[in-house]
TIRO-2110 file (N, C-alpha, C; in Angstrom, 1 decimal):
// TIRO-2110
-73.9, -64.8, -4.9, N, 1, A
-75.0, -64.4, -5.7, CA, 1, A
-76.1, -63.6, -4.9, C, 1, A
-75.8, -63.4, -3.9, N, 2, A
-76.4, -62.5, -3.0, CA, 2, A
-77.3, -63.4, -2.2, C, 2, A
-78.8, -63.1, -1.6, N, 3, A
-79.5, -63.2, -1.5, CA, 3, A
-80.6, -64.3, -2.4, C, 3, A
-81.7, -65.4, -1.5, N, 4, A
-82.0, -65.9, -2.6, CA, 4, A
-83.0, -65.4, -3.8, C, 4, A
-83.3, -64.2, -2.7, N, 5, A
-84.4, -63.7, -3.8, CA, 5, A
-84.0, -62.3, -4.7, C, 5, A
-82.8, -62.5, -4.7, N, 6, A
-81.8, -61.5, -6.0, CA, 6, A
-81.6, -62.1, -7.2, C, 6, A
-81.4, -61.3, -8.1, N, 7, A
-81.2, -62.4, -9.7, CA, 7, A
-79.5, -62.2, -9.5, C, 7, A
-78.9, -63.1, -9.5, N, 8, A
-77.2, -62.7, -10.1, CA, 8, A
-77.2, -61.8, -11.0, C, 8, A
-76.0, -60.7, -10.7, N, 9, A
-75.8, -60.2, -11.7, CA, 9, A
-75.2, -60.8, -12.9, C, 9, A
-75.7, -60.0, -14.2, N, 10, A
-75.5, -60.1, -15.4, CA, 10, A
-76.5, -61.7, -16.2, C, 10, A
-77.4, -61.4, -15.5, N, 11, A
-78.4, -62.7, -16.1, CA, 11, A
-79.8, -61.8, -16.6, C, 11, A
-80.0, -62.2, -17.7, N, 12, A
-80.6, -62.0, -19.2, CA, 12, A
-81.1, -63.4, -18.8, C, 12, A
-82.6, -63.4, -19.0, N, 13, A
-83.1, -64.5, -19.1, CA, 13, A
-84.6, -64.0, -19.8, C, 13, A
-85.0, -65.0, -20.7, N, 14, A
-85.8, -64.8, -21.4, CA, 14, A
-86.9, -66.3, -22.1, C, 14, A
-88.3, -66.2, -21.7, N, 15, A
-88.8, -67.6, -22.1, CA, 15, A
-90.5, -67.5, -22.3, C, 15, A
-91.3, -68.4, -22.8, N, 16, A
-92.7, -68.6, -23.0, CA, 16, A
-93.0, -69.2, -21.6, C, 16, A
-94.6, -69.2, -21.5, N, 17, A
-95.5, -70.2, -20.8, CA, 17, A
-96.3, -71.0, -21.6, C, 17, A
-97.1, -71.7, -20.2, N, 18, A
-97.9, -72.2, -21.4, CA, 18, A
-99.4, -71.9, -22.3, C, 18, A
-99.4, -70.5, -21.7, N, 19, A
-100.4, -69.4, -23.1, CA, 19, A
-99.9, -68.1, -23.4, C, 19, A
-98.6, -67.8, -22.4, N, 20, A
-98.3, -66.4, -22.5, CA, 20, A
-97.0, -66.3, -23.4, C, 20, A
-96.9, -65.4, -24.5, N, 21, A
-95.7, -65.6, -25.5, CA, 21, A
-94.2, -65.1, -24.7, C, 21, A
-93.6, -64.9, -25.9, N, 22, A
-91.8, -65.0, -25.2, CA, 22, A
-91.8, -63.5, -24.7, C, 22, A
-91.2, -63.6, -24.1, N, 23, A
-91.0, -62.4, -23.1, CA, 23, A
-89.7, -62.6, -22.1, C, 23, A
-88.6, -61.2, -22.0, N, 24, A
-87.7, -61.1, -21.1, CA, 24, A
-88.2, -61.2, -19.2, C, 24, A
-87.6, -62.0, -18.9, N, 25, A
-87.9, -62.3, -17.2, CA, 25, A
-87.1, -61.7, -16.7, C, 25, A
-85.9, -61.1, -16.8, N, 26, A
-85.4, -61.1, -16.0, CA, 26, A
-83.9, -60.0, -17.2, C, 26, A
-83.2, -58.8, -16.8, N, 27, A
-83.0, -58.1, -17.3, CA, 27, A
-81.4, -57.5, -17.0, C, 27, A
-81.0, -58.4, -16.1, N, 28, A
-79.7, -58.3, -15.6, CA, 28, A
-79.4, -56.9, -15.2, C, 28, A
-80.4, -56.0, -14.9, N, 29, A
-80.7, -54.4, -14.8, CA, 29, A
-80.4, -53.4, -15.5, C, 29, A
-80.7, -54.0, -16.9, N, 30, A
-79.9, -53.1, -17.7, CA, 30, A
-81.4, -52.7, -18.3, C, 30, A
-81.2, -51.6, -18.8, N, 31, A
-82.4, -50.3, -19.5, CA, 31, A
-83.1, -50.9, -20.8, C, 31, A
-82.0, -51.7, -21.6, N, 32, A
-82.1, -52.5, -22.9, CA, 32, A
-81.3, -53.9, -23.4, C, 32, A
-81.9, -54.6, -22.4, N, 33, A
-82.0, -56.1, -22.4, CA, 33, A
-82.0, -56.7, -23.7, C, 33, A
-83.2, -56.3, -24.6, N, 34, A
-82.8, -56.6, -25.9, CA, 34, A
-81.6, -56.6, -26.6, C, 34, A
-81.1, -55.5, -26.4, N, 35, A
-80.2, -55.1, -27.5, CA, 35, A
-79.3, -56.2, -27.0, C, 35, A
-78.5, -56.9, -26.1, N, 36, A
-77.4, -57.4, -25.7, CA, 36, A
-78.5, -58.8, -26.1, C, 36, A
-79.5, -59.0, -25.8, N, 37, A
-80.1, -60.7, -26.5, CA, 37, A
-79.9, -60.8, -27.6, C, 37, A
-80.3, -59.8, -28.6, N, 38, A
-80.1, -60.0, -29.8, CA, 38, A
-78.8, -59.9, -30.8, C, 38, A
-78.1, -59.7, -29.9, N, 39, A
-76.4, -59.5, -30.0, CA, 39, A
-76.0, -61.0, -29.6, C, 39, A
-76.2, -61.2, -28.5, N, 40, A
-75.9, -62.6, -28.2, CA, 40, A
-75.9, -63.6, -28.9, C, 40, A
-77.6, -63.3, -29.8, N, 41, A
-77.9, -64.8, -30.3, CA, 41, A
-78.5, -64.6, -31.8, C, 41, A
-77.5, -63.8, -32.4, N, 42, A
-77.2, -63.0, -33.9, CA, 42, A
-76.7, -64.3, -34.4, C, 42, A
-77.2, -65.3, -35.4, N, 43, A
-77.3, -66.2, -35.9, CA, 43, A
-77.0, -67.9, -35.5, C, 43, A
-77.9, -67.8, -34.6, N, 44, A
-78.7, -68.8, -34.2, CA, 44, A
-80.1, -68.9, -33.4, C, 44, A
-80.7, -68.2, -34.3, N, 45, A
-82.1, -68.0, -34.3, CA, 45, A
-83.0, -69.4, -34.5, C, 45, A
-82.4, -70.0, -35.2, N, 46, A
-83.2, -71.0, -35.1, CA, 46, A
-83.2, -72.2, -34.4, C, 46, A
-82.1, -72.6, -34.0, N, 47, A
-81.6, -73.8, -33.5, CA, 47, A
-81.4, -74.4, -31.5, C, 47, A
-81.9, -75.3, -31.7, N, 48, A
-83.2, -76.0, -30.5, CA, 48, A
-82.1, -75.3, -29.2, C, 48, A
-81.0, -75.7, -29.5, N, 49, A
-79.8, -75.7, -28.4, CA, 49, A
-79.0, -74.9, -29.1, C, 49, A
-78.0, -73.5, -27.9, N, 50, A
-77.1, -73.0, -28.4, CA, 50, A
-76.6, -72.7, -27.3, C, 50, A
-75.0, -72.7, -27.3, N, 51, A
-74.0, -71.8, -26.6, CA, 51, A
-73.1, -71.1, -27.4, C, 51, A
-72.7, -69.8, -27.3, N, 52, A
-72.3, -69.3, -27.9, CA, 52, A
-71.3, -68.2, -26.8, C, 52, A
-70.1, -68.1, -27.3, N, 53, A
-69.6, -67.5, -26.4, CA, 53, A
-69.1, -66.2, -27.3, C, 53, A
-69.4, -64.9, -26.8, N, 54, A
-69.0, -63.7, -27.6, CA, 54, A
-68.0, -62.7, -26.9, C, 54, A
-67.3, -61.9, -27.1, N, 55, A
-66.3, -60.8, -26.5, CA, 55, A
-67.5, -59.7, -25.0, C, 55, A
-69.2, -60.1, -25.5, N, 56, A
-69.5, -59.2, -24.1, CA, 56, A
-69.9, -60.6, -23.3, C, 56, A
-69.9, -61.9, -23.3, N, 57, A
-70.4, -63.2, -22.6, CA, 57, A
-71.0, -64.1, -23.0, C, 57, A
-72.0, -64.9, -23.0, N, 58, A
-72.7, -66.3, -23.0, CA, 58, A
-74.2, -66.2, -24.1, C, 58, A
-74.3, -66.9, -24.4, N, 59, A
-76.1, -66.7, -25.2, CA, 59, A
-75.8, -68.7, -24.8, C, 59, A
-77.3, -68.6, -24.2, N, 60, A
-77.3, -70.2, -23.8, CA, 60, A
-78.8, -70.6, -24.5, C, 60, A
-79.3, -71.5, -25.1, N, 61, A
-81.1, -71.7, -25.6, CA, 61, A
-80.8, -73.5, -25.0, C, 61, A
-81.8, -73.9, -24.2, N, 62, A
-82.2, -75.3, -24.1, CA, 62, A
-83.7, -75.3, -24.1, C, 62, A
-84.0, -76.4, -24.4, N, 63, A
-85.4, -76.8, -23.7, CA, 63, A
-85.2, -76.7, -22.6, C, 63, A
-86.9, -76.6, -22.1, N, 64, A
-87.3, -76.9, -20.7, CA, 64, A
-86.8, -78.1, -19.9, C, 64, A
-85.9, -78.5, -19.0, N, 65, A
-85.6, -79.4, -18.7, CA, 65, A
-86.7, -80.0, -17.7, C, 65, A
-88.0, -79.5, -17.4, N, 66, A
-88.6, -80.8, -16.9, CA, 66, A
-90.0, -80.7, -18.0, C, 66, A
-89.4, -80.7, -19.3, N, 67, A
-90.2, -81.0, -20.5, CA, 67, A
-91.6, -80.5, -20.4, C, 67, A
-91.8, -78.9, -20.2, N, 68, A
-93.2, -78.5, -20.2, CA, 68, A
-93.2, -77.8, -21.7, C, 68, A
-94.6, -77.8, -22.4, N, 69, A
-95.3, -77.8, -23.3, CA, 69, A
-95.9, -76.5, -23.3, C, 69, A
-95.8, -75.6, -24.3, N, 70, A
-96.8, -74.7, -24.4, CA, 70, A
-97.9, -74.8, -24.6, C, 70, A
-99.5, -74.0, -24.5, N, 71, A
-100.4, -74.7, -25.1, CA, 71, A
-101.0, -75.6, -26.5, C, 71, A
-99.8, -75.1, -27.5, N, 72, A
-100.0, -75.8, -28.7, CA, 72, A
-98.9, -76.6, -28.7, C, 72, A
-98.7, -76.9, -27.6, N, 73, A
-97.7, -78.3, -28.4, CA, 73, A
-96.3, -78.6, -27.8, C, 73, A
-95.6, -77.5, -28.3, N, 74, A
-94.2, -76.8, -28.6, CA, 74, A
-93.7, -76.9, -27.4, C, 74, A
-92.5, -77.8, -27.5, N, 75, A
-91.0, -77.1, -26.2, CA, 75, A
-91.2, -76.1, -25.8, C, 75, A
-90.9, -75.8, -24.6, N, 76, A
-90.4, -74.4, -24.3, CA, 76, A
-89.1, -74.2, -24.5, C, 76, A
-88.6, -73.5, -24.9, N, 77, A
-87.0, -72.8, -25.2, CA, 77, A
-87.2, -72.3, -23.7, C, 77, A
-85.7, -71.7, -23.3, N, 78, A
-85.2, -71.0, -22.0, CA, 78, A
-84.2, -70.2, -23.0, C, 78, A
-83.8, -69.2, -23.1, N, 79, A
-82.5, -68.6, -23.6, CA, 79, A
-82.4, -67.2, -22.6, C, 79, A
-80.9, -67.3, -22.4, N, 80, A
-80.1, -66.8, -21.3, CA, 80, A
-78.8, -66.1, -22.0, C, 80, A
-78.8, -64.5, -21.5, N, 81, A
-77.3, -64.1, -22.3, CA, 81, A
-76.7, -64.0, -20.6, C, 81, A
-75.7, -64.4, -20.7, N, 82, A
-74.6, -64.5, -19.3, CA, 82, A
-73.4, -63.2, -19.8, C, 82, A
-73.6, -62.3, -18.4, N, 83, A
-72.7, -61.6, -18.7, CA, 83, A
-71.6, -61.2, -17.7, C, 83, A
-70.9, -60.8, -17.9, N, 84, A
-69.9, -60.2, -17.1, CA, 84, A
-69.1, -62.0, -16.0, C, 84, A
-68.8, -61.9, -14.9, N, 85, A
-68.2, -62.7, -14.3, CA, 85, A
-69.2, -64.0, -14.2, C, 85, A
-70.8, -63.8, -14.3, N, 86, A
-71.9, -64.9, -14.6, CA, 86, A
-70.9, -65.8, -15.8, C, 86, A
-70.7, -65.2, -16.4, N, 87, A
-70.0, -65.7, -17.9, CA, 87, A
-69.0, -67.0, -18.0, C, 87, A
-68.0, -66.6, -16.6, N, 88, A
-67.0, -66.6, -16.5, CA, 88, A
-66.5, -68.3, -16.4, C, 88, A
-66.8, -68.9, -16.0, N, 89, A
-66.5, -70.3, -15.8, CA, 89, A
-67.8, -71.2, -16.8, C, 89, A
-68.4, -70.7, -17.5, N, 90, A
-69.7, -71.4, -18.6, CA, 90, A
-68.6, -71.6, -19.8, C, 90, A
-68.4, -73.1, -20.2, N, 91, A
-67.5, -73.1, -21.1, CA, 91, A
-68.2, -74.2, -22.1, C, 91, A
-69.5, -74.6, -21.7, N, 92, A
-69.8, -75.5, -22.9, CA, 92, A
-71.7, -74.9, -22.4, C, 92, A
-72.3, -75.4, -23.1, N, 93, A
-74.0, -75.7, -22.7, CA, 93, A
-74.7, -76.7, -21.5, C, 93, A
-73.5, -77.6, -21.5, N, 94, A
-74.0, -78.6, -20.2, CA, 94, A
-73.4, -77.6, -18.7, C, 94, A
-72.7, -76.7, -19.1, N, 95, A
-71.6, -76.0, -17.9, CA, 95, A
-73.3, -75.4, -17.7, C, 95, A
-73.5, -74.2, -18.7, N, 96, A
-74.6, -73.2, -18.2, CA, 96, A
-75.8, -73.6, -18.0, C, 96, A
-76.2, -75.0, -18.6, N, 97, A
-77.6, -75.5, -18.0, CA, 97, A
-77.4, -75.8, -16.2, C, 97, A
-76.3, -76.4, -16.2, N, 98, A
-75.8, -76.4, -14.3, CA, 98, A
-75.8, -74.9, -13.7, C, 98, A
-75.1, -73.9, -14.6, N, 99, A
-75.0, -72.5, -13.8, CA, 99, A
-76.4, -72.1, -13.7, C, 99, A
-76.9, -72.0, -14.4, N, 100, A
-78.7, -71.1, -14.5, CA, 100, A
-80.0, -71.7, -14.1, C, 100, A
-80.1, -72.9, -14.5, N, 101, A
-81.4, -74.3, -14.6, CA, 101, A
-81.8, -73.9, -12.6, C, 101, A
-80.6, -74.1, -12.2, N, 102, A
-81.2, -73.7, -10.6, CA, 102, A
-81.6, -72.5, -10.1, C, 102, A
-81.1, -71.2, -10.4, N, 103, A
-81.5, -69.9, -10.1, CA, 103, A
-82.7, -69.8, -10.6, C, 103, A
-83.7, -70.1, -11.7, N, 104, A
-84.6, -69.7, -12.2, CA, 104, A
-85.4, -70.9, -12.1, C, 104, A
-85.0, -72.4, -11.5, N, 105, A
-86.2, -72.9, -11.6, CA, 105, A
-87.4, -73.3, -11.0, C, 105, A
-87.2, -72.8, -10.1, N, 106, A
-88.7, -72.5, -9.0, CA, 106, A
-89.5, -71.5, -9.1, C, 106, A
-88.9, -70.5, -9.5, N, 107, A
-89.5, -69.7, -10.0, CA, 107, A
-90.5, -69.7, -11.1, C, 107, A
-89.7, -70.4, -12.4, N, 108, A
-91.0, -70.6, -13.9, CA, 108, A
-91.3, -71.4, -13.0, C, 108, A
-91.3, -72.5, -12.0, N, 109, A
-92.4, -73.8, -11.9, CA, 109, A
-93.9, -72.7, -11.5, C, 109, A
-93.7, -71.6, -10.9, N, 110, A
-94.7, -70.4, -10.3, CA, 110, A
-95.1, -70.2, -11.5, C, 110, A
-94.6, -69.4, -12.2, N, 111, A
-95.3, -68.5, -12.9, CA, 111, A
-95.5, -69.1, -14.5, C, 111, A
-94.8, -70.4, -14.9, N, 112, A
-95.1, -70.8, -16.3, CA, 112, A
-96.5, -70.9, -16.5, C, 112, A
-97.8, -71.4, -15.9, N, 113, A
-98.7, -72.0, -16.4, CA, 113, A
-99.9, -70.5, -16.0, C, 113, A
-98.7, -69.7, -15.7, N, 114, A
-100.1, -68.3, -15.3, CA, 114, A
-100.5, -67.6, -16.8, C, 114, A
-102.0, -67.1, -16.4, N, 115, A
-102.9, -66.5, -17.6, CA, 115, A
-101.8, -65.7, -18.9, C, 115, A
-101.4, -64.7, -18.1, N, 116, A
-100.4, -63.5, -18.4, CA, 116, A
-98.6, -63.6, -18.4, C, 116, A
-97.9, -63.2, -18.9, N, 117, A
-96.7, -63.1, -18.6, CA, 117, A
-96.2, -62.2, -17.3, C, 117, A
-95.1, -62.7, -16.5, N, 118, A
-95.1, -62.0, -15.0, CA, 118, A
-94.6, -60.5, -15.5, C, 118, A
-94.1, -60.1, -14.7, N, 119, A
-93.3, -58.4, -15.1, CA, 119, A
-91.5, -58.9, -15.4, C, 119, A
-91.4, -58.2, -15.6, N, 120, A
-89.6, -58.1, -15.9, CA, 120, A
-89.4, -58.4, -14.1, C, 120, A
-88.2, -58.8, -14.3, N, 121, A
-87.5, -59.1, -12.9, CA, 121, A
-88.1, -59.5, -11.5, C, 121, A
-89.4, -60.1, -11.7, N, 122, A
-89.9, -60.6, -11.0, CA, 122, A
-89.5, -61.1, -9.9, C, 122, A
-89.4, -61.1, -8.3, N, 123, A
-88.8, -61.5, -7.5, CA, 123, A
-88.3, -63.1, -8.0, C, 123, A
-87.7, -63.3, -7.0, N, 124, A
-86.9, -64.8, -7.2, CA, 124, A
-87.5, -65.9, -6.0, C, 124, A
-87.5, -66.9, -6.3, N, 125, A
-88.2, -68.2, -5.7, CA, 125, A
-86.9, -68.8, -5.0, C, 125, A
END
């Protein structure tokens, strides 16, 4: 995975704080991040937990696993599209909460509760 303060390749990550709305963190260095999120997780828009496995990789959504709150209330969702060899051994939702939960989680512990949303690809913790 390189370096600690590299994102693995092919990680799409995307989530709230607790005043700043949903926003892509992290862009797997692709130009249009979106388009492969919204492909990923093309009907299951609503639902709290999802793994979904597609012909380009992974669309993963959990809660926050150390249960932080937005300012009104609400779960935080985490949703993640895994792609390419990231993909590759993620075969259920408990697999990718183990693959990803550690690459990114010192990082939101930084930046969730800031004013503003960070930038895209924000170094790594």
């Amino acid at each position: 995975m390189g370096t600690q303060t590299e994102w693995p390749p092919g990680l799409i990550w995307a989530t709230r704080g607790r005043v700043w709305g949903f926003t892509i963190l992290v862009t797997a260095g692709l130009s249009d991040p979106l388009r492969h999120y919204e492909l990923a997780f093309d009907g299951g828009a609503e639902e709290p937990t999802v793994y979904r496995r597609t012909s380009a990789g992974v669309a993963l959504r959990f809660p926050d696993p150390d249960r932080r709150r937005d300012g009104s209330g609400r779960v935080i969702p985490h949703e993640f599209v895994l792609l390419g060899n990231l993909a590759d051994d993620v075969q259920s939702l408990d697999d990718g909460v183990r693959t990803v939960w550690p690459v990114v989680e010192a990082t939101y512990a930084r930046v969730w509760d800031a004013v503003s949303p960070p930038p895209a690809n924000l170094p790594r913790v």
